[in-house]
C-alpha positions as CSV (number, residue, x, y, z in Angstrom):
1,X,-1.9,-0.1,-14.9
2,X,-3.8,0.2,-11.7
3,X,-2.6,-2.9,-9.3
4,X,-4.0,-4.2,-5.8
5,X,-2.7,-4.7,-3.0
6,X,-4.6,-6.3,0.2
7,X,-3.3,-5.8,3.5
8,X,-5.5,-7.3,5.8
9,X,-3.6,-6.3,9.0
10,X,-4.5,-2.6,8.3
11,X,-6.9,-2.0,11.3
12,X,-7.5,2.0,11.9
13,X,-6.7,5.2,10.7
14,X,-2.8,5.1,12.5
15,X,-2.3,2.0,9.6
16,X,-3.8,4.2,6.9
17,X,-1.3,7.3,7.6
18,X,1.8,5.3,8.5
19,X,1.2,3.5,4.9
20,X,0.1,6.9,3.4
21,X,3.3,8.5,4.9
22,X,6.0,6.0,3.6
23,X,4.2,5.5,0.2
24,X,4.4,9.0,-0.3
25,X,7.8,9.3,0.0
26,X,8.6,6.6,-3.0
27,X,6.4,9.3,-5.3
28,X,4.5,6.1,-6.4
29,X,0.6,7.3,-7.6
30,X,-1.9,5.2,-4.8
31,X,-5.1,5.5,-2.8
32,X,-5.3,3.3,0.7
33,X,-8.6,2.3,1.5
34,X,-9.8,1.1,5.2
35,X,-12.7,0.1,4.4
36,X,-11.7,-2.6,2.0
37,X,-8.5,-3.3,2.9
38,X,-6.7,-2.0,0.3
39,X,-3.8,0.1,-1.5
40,X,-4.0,0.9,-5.2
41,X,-1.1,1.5,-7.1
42,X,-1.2,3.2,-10.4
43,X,1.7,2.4,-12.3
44,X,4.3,-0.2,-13.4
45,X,5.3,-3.6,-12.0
46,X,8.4,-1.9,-10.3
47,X,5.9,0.7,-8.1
48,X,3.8,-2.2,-7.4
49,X,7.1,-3.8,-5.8
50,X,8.4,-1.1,-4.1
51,X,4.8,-0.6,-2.8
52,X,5.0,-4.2,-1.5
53,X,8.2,-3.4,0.1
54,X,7.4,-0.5,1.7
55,X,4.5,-1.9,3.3
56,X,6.5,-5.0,4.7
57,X,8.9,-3.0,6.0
58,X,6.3,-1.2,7.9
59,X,5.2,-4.5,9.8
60,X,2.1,-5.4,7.5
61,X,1.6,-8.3,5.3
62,X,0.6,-7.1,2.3
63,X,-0.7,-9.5,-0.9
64,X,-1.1,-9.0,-4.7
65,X,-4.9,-9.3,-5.8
């Protein structure tokens, strides 16, 4: 299942590779977007948690869509 994420306080490129950086780390499947504001997540309801919490951790205030 593909799940999204907004995170409206990502603002440049520095926000897309800090989230890019942790998220890899997890090994979760996703694909940050800039333009819309957005982190996919392709997989279960436990990525899409830890996806949540890796982004609130990182300062941002990610929401489920």
């Amino acid at each position: 299942m593909i799940y999204k994420i907004l995170v409206e306080d990502m603002h440049c490129e520095n926000c897309v590779k800090r989230i890019d950086n942790a998220l890899k780390e997890t090994g979760i499947k996703f694909e940050v977007d800039l333009q819309s504001k957005t982190v996919l997540v392709d997989g279960c309801e436990h990525c899409l948690k830890t996806a949540i919490s890796e982004l609130e951790d990182l300062g941002f205030a990610p929401q489920n869509i």
